[in-house]
C-alpha positions in Angstrom: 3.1 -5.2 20.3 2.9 -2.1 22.5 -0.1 0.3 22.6 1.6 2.8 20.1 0.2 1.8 17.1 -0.6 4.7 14.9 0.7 4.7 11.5 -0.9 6.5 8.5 -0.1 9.9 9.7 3.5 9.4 10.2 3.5 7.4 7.2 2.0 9.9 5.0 4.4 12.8 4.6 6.0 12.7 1.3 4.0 14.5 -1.1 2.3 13.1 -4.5 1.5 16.1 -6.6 0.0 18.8 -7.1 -1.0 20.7 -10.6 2.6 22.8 -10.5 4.1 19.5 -10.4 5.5 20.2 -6.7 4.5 17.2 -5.0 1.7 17.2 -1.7 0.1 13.6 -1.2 1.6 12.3 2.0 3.0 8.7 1.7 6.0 8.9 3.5 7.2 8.7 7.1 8.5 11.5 9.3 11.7 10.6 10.8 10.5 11.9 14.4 7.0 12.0 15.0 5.8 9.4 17.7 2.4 7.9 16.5 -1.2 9.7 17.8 -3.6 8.2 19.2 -6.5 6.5 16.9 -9.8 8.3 16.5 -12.2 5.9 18.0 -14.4 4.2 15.7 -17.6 5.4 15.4 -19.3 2.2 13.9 -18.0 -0.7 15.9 -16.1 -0.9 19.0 -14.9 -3.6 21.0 -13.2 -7.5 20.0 -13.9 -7.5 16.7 -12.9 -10.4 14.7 -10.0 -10.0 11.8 -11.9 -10.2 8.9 -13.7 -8.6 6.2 -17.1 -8.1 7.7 -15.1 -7.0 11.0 -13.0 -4.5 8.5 -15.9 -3.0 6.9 -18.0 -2.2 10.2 -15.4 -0.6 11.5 -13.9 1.5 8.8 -17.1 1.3 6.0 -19.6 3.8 6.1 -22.7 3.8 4.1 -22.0 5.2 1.2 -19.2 2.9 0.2 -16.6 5.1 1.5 -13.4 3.4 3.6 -12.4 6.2 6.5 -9.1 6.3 7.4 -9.7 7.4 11.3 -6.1 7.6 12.0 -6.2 10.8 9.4 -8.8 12.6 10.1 -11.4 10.4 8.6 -10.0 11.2 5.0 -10.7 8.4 2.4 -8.0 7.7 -0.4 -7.9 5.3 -3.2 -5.6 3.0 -1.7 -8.2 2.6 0.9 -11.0 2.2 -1.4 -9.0 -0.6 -3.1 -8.0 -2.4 -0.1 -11.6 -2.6 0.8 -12.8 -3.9 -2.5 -10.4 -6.4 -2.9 -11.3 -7.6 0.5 -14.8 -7.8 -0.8 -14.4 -9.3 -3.7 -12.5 -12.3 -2.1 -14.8 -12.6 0.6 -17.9 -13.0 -1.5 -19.5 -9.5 -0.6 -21.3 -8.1 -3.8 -23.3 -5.6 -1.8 -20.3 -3.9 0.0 -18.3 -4.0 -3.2 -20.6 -2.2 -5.3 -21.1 0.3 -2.9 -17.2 0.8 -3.1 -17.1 1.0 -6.3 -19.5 2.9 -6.9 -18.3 5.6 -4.8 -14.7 5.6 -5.9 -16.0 5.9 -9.6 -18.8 8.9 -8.8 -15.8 10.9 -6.9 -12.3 9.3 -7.7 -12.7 8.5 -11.2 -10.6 10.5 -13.4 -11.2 10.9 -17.5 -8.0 8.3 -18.4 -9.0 5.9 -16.1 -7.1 6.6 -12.9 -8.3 7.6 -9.9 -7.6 11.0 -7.8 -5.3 10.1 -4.9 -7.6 12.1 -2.2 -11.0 12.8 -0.5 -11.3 15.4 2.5 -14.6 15.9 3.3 -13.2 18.9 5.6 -11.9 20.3 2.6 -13.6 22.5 -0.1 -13.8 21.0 -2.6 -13.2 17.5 -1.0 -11.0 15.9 -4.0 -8.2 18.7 -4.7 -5.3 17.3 -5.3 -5.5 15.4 -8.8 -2.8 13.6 -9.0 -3.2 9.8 -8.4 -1.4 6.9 -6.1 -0.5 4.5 -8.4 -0.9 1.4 -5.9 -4.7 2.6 -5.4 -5.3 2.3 -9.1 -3.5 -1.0 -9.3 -5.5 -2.6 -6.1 -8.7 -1.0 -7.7 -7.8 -2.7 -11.0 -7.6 -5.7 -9.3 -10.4 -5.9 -7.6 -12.6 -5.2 -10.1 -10.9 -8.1 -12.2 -11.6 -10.5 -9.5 -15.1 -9.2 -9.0 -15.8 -9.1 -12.6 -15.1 -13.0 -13.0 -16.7 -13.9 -10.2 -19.7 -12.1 -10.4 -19.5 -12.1 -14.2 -19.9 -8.3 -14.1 -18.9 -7.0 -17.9 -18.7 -3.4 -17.1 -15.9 -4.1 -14.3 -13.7 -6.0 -16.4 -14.1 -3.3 -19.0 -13.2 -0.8 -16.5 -10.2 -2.8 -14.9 -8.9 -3.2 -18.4 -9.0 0.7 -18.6 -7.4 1.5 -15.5 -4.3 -1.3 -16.4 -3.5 0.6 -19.6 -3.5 4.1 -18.2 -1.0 3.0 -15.1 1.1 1.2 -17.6 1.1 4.7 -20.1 0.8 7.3 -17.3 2.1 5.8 -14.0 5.5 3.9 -15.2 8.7 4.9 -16.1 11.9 3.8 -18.4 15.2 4.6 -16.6 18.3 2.5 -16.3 16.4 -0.1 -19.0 14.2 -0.8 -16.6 10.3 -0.2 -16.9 8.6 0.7 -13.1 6.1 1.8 -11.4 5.8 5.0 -10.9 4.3 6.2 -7.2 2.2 8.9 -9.2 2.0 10.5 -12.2 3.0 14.0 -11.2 6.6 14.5 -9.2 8.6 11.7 -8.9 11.2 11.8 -12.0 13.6 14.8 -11.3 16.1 15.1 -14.6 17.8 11.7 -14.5 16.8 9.9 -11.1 13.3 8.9 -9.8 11.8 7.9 -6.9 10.5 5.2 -6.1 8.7 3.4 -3.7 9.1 -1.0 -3.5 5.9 -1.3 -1.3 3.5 -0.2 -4.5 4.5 -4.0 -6.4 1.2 -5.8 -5.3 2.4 -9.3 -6.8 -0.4 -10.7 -6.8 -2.1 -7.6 -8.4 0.8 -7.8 -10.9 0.4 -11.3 -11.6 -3.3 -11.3 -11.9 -3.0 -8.4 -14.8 -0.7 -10.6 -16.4 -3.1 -13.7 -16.6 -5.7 -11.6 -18.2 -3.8 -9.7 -20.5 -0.4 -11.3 -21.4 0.4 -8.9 -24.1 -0.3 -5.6 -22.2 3.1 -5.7 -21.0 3.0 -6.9 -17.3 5.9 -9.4 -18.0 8.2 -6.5 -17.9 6.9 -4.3 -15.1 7.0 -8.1 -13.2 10.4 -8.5 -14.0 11.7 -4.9 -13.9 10.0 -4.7 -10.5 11.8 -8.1 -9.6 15.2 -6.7 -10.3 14.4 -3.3 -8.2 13.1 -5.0 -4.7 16.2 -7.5 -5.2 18.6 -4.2 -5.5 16.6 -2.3 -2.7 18.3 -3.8 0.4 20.6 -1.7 2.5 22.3 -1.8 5.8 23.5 -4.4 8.0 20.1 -6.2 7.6 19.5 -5.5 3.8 16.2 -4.4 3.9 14.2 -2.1 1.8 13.3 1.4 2.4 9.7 3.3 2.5 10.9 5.1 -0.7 14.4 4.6 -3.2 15.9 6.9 -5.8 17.2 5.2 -8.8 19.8 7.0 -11.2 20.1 6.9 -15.0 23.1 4.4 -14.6 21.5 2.3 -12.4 22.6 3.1 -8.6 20.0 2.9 -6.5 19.6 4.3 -2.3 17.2 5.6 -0.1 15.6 8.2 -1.3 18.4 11.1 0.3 15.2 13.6 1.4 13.3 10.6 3.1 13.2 9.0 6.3 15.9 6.1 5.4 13.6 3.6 6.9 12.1 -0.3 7.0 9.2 1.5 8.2 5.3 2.0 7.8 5.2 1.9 3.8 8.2 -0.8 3.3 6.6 -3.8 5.4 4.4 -4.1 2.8 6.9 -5.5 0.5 7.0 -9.0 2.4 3.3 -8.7 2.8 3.1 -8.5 -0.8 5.8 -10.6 -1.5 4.3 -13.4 0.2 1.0 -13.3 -1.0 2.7 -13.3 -4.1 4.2 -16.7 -3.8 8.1 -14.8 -4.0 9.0 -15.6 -0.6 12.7 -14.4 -1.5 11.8 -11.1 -2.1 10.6 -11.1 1.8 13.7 -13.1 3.3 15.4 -10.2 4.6 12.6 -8.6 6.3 11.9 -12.6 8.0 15.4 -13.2 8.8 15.3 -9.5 10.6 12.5 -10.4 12.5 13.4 -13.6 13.5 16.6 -12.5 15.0 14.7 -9.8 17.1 12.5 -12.6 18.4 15.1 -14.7 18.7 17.0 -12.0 21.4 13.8 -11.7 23.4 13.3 -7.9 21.6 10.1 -6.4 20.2 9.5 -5.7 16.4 10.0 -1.8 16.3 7.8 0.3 14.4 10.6 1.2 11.9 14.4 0.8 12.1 16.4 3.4 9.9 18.8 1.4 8.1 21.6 3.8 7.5 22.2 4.0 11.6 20.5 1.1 12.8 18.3 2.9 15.4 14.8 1.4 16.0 11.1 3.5 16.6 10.8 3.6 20.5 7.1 2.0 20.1 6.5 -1.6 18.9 5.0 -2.1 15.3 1.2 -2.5 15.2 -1.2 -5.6 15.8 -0.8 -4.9 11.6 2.7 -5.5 11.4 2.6 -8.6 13.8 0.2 -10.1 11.5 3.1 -9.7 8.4 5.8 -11.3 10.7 3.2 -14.4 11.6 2.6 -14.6 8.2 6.1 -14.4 6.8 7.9 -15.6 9.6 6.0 -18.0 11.6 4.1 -17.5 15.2 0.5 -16.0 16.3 -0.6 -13.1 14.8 -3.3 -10.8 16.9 -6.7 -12.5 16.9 -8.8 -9.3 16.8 -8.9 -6.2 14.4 -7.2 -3.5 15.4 -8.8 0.1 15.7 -6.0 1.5 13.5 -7.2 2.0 9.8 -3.7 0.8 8.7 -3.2 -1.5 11.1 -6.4 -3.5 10.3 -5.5 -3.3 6.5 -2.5 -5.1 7.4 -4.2 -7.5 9.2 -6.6 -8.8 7.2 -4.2 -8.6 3.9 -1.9 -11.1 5.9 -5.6 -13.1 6.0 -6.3 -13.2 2.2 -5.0 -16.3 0.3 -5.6 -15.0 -3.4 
C-alpha cells in the first residue's frame, strides 16, 4: 500500500439529514479530493499490534468515546459500534461498558436509535439528529453478543429495542423489496431511494435473526441478498459506495455520487465474508486478484462507469479485506488511520 491512506474524510460527503429533511451527515466519497494526512494519535504511537487492545489505545479515550482522528476527532455511532463489537468478541467488559455507556448518555435517542454525530467543537456537540442506520445495527449487535456472554439483561433488552426501531424507522418497501434504509431522514425522493450496499453487516443480520426469527430479518436478509446481487456495474461488476433503486426495480449508482468501488463499498466483501456469503464478495476478489496478478497496486477507489483508479493505493485497511477475501498477507500492525484500523481488525474477527 502507499503512504496515502486517509479515508473517512473523503468518504464522508454525502449527507444524512437534517430536521428539514435536506440531508448533511457525510458518508459518501468526493470524486476528487486526495486523502489528508492522519492526525497523529495522541494515546499510542508507534508498531502497534492489529487487535482490539491495540484499537482501543489508539482510538479509545476514557470516557468510552471512539475518536475518529482522521475527522477532526469527531465520534459517530458507527464508530462507537465498531468498537463495541470488537469488545465484546474480544472478552473486554470494562472497555465495553464504558462504550456503551457513553453512546446511550449522548447518542441515545427516545425510539431507540442513536443520533448519527458528536462534535465536541460544535455547540451543542450532537446536532444533527438524524441516525446512520449501520451504527444502530453494529450497536444492536454488540450488545446482543455482550448480553449473552456476560448475561447482561438490560443489553439484550436494549438490543431488542434498537432492532425494532431500525426495522419500523430505518427500512423501506420499494420494488417489493424490504431494505435498509441509510437513515431515517433523506434518502426516499418520490419513487427512487438511495441506498448504500456497505450498511448489510451479515453477520449483524444473521445474528438478529437467531434471536428473534419472527421480527422479520428473513426478509431484510433476503431482500438485501437480491440488492448486493443486482449492485454490480462496469466491466468488473462491482458495487458502488451508494445505489439508487426505482419503483420498477432498476437499480445504478446513485447519479449525484461518486460512481465508485470506493471507501464505503469495500465493506461489502468485508461483510460478505464474515458473513459466510463469499459470492456476494466474488467480484470485488476476482478484481483484486487480477490487479495482483499484473503486478499493479489495489487503488483506493476505481469509478466504475470509466474505469479510472485513485492515484494513491488503498489503506493497510483495505489490504487487510483483500488478504482476507482473496488470499496473501495482510499488514501486521494497526494503522494510525481510524478507518483504516477499523478495517483491519474487522478482517481479524471470526464471529
Amino acid at each position: 500500500m502507499g503512504t496515502r491512506v486517509r479515508q473517512a474524510v473523503t468518504r464522508r460527503l454525502f449527507c444524512i439529514g437534517a430536521a428539514t429533511g435536506v440531508v448533511s451527515a457525510c458518508i459518501g466519497s468526493d470524486s476528487s479530493a486526495s486523502p489528508p494526512t492522519p492526525t497523529p494519535s495522541p494515546t499510542q504511537t508507534g508498531a502497534v499490534p492489529v487487535s482490539w487492545a491495540g484499537f482501543g489505545g489508539r482510538f479509545l479515550d476514557p470516557s468510552g468515546r471512539v475518536i475518529d482522528n482522521g475527522n477532526k476527532g469527531v465520534s459517530h455511532s458507527e464508530g462507537q459500534g465498531y468498537g463495541m463489537v470488537m469488545a465484546a468478541f474480544a472478552g473486554d467488559r470494562d472497555g465495553f461498558a464504558r462504550m456503551w455507556e457513553w453512546t446511550r448518555t449522548t447518542l441515545l435517542r427516545p425510539e431507540g436509535l442513536l443520533s448519527w454525530r458528536y462534535d465536541p467543537a460544535a455547540t451543542p456537540p450532537v446536532n444533527d439528529p438524524n441516525n446512520a442506520t449501520d451504527g444502530d445495527i453494529l450497536v444492536a449487535w454488540a450488545l446482543g453478543v455482550a448480553g449473552a456472554k456476560w448475561k447482561q439483561r438490560d443489553w439484550l433488552a436494549q438490543a431488542a429495542i434498537m432492532r425494532a426501531a431500525i426495522l419500523a424507522r430505518a427500512t423501506v418497501t420499494l420494488a417489493g423489496k424490504r431494505l435498509l434504509l441509510p437513515g431515517v431522514v433523506g434518502f426516499v425522493t418520490g419513487e427512487r431511494a438511495t441506498l448504500n450496499p456497505a450498511y448489510y453487516v451479515w453477520p449483524a443480520l444473521d445474528a438478529f435473526h437467531r434471536q428473534a426469527a419472527g421480527e422479520g430479518w428473513d426478509r431484510i436478509i433476503a431482500d438485501g441478498t437480491w440488492l448486493l446481487t443486482q449492485a454490480r456495474f462496469g466491466q468488473h461488476q462491482l458495487p458502488t459506495d451508494w445505489v439508487e433503486l426505482a419503483s420498477n426495480g432498476s437499480l445504478r449508482p446513485a447519479p449525484d455520487r461518486s460512481p465508485w468501488f470506493g471507501f464505503d463499498a469495500v465493506r461489502v466483501p468485508l461483510y460478505a465474508q464474515l458473513g459466510g456469503r463469499s459470492g456476494l464478495a466474488r467480484p470485488a476478489v476476482e478484481y483484486w486478484r487480477a490487479r495482483r496478478g499484473a503486478g499493479q497496486v489495489i487503488p483506493a477507489w476505481i469509478d466504475v462507469t470509466s474505469g479510472a483508479t485513485a492515484e494513491y493505493a488503498a489503506s493497510a485497511g483495505v489490504e487487510a479485506i483483500v488478504a482476507l477475501t482473496a488470499g496473501g498477507t495482510a499488514p501486521a500492525t494497526l494503522s494510525d488511520d481510524y478507518y483504516a484500523a477499523v478495517l483491519q481488525v474487522l478482517a481479524t474477527l471470526r464471529p
